[in-house]
TINU-771631 format. One record per atom (N, C-alpha, C): residue number from 1; atom name; x, y, z. Coordinates in pm, 1 decimal, m for minus. Atoms other than C-alpha are relative to their C-alpha. Layout:
// residues N
 num atome       xx       yy       zz
 NUM    CA        X        Y        Z
...
***
This chain:
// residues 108
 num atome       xx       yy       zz
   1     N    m15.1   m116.1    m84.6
   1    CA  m2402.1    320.1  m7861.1
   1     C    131.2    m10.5     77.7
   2     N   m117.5    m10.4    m35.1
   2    CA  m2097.8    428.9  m7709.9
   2     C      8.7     45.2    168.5
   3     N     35.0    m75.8   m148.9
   3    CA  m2065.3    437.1  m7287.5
   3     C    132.0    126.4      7.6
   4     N    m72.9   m161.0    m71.6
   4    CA  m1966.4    783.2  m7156.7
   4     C    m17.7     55.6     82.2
   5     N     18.7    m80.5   m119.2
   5    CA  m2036.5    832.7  m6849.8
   5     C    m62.3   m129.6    100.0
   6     N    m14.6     75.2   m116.1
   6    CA  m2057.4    645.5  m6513.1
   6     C    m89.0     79.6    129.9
   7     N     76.1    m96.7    m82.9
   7    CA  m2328.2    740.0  m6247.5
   7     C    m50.6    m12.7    119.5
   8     N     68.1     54.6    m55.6
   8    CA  m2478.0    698.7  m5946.0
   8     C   m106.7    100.5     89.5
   9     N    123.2    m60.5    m24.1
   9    CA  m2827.4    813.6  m5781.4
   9     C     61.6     52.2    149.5
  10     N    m73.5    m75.7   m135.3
  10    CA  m2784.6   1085.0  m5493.1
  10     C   m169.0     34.2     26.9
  11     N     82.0    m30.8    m38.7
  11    CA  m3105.8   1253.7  m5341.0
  11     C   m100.2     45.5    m56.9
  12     N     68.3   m130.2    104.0
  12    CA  m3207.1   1521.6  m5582.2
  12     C     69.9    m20.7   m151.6
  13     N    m94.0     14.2    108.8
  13    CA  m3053.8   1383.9  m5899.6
  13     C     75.4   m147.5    m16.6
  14     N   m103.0     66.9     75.1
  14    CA  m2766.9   1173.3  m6047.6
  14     C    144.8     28.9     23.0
  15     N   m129.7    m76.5     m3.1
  15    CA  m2361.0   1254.5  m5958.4
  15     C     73.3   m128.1    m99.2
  16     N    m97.3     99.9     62.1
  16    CA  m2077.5   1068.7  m6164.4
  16     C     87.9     42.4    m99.2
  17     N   m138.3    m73.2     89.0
  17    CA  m1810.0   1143.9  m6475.9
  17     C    m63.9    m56.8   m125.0
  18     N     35.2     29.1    155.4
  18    CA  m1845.0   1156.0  m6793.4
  18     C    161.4     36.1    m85.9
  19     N   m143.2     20.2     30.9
  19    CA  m1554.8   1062.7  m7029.1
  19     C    m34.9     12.0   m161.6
  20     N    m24.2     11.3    135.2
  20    CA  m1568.6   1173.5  m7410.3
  20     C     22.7    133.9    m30.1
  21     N    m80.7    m93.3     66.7
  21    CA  m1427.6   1411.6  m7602.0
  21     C    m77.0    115.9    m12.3
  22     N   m105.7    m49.4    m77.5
  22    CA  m1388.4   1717.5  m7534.1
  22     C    m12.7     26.7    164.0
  23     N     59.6    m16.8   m150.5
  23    CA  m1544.2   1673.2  m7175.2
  23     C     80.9   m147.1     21.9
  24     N    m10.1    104.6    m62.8
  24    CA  m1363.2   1419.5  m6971.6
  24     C     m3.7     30.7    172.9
  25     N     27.7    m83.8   m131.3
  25    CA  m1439.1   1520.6  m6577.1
  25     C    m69.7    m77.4    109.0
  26     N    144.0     73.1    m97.5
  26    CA  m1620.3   1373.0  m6262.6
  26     C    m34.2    107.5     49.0
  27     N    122.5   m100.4    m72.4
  27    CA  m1859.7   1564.9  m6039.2
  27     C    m82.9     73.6   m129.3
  28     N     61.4    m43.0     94.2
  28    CA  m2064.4   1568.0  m6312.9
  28     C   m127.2    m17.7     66.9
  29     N     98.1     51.2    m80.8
  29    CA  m2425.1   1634.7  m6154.4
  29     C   m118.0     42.3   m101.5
  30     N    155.0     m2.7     95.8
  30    CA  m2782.1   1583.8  m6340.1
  30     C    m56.5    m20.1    102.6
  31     N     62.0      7.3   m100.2
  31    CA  m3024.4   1722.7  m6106.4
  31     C    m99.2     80.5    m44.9
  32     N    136.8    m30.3      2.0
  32    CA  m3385.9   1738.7  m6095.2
  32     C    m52.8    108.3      2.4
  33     N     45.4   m144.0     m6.8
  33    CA  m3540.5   2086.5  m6153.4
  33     C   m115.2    m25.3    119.0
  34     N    122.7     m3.8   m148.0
  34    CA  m3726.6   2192.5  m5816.6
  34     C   m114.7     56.1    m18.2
  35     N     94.0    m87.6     76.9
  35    CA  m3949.4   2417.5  m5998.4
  35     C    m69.0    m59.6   m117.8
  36     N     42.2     15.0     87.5
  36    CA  m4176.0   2243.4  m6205.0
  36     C    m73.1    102.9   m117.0
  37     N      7.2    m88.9     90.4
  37    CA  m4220.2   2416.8  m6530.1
  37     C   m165.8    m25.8    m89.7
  38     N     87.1     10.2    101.1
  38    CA  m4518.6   2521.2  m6692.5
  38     C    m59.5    m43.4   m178.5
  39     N    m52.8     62.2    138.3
  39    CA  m4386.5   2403.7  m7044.1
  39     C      1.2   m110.8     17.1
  40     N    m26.1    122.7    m32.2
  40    CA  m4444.0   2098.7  m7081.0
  40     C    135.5   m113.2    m82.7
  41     N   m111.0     52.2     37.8
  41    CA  m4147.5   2029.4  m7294.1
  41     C    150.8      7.5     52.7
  42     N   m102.7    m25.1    m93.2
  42    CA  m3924.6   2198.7  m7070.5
  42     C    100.3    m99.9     98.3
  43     N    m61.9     94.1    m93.4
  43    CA  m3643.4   1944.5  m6899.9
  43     C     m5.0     13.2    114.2
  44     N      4.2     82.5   m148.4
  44    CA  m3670.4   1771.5  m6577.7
  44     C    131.0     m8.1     73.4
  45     N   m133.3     25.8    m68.5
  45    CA  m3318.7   1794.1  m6519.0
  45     C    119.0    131.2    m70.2
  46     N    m95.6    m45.8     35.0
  46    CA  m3046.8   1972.6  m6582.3
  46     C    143.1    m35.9     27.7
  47     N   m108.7     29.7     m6.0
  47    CA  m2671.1   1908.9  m6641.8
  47     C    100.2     69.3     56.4
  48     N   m127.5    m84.4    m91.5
  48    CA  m2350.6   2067.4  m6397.9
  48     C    163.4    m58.5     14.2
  49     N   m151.7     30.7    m51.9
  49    CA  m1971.3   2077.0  m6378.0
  49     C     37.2    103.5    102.8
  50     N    m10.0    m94.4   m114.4
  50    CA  m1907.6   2287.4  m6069.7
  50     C   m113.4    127.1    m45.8
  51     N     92.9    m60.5     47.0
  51    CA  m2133.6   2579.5  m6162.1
  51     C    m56.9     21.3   m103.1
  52     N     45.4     31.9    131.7
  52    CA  m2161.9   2520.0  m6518.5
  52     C   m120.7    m67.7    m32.4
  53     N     92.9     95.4    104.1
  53    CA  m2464.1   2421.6  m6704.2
  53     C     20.8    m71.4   m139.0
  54     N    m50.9     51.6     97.2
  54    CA  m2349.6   2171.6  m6950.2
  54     C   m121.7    m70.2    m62.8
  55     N     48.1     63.5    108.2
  55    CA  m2659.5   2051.4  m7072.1
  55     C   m150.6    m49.0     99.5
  56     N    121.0    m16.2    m31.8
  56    CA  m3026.5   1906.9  m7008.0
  56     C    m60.1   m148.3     22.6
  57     N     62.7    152.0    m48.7
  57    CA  m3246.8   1601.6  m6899.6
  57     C   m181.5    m10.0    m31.1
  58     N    129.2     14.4    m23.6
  58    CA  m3592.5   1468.5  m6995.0
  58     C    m18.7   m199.1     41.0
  59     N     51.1    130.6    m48.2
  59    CA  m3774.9   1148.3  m6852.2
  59     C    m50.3   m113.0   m127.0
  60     N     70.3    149.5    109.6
  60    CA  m3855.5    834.1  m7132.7
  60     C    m35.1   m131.6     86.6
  61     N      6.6    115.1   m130.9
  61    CA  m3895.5    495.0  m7058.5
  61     C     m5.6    m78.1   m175.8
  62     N    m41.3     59.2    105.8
  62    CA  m3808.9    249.6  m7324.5
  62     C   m116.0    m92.1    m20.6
  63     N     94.6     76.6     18.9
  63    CA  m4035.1    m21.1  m7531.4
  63     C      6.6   m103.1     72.2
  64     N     36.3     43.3   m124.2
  64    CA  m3975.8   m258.5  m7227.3
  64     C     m4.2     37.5     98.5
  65     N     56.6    m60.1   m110.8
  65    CA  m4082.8    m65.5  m6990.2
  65     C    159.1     76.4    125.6
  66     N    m81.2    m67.7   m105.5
  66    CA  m3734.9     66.1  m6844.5
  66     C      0.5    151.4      9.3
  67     N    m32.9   m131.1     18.6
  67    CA  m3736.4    432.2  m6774.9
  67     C    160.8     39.5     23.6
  68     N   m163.5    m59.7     30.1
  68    CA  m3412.3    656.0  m6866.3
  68     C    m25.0    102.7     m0.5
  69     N     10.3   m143.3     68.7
  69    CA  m3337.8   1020.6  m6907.3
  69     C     71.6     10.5   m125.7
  70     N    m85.2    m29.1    107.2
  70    CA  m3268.4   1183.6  m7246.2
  70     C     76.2    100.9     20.1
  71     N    m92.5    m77.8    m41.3
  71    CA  m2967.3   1357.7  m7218.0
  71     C     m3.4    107.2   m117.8
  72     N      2.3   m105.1     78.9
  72    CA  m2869.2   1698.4  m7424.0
  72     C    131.4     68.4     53.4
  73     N    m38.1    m80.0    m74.0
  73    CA  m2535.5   1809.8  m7344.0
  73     C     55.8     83.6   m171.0
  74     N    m22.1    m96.1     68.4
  74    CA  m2427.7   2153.8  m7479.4
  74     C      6.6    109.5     66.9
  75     N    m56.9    m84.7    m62.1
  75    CA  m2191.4   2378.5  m7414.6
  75     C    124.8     65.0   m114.6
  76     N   m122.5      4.8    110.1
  76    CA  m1914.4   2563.8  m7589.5
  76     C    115.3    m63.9    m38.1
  77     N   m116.3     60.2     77.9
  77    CA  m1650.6   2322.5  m7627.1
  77     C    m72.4    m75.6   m142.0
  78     N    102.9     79.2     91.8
  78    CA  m1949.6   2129.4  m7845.7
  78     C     38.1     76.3   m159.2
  79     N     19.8    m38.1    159.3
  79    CA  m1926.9   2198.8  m8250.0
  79     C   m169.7    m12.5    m36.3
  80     N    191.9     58.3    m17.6
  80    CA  m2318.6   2048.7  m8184.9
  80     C    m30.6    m84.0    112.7
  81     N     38.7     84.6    m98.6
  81    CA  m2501.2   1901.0  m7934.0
  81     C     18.2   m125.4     m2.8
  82     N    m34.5    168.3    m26.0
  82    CA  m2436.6   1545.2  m7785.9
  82     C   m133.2    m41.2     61.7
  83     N    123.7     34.2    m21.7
  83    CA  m2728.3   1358.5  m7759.5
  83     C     61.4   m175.0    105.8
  84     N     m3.7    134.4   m114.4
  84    CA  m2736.6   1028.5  m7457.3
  84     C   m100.6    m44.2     39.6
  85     N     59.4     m4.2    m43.3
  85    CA  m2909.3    851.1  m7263.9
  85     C     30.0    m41.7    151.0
  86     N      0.8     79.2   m110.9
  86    CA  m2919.6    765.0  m6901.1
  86     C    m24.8    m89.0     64.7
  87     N    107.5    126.3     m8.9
  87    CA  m3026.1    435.4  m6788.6
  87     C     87.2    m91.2    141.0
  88     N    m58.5     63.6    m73.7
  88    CA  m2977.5    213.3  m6487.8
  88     C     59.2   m150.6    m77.5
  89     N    m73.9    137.6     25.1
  89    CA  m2737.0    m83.9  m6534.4
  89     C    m48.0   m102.2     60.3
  90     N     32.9     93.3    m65.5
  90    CA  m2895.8   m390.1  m6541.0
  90     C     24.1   m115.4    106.7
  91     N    m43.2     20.7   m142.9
  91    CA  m2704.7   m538.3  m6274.7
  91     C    123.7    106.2     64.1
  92     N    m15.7    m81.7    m99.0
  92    CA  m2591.4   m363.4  m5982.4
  92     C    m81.8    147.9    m13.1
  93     N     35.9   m107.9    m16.1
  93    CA  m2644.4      4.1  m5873.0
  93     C    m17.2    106.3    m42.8
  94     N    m72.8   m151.9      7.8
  94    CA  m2493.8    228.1  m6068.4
  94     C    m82.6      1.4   m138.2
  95     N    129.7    m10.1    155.7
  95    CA  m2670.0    409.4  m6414.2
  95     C    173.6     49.0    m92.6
  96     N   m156.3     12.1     96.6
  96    CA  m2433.9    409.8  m6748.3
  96     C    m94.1    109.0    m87.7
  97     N     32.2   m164.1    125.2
  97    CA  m2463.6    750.8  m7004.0
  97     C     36.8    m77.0   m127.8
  98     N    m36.0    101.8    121.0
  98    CA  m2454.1    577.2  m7344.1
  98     C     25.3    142.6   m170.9
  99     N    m43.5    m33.4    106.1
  99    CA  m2373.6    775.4  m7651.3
  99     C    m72.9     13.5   m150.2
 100     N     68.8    101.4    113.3
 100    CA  m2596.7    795.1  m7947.2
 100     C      6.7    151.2   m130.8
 101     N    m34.4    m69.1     66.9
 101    CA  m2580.4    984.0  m8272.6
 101     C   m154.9     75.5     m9.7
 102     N    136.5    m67.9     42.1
 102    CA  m2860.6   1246.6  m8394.8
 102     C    m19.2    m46.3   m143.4
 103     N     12.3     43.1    126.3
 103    CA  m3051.9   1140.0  m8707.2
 103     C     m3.3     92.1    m82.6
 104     N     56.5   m109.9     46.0
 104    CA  m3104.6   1502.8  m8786.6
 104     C    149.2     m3.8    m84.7
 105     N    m95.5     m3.5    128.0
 105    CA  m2908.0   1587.4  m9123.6
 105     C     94.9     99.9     87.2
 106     N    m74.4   m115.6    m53.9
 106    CA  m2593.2   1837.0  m8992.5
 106     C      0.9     81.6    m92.3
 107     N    m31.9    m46.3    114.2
 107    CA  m2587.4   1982.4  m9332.2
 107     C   m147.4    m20.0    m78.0
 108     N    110.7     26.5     55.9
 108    CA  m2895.8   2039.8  m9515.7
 108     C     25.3     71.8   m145.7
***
């Protein structure tokens, strides 16, 4: 997996930068929907560059027990969605956005 993004925990959310192609930017904010949604597939978060919605957040938690969000960003600079994840860094404070490919065929 590839890191792309740098983060750290604020009140209501996540703030930090994210650095890959064609998004490189800070005040990047992933923040908690206040409105829990009757859908239960519906994301827990959502993604922001100043008023922009760049993309989406759900809650996991890995086979040792760390929880992460799955990221979803997508927006029009995208050719296809970028799939991540969020996860705190095992030492210190801060959470790292990691990079990961989709298994889904692009071309069927």
């Amino acid at each position: 997996m590839a890191h792309i993004g740098t983060f750290k925990e604020i009140a209501n959310g996540y703030e930090g930068e994210v650095f890959m192609m064609p998004l490189t930017t800070k005040g990047v904010r992933i923040l908690k929907e206040t409105k829990p949604s009757a859908n239960k597939r519906a994301p827990t978060h959502r993604i922001y560059v100043g008023r922009s919605e760049i993309g989406s957040g759900w809650p996991k938690t890995t086979e040792d027990e760390r929880d992460y969000l799955s990221l979803t960003f997508d927006f029009p600079g995208l050719t296809q969605p970028v799939y991540a994840i969020l996860i705190k860094d095992e030492e210190g404070e801060g959470w790292s956005a990691f990079w990961s490919r989709s298994k889904k065929p692009v071309f069927e």
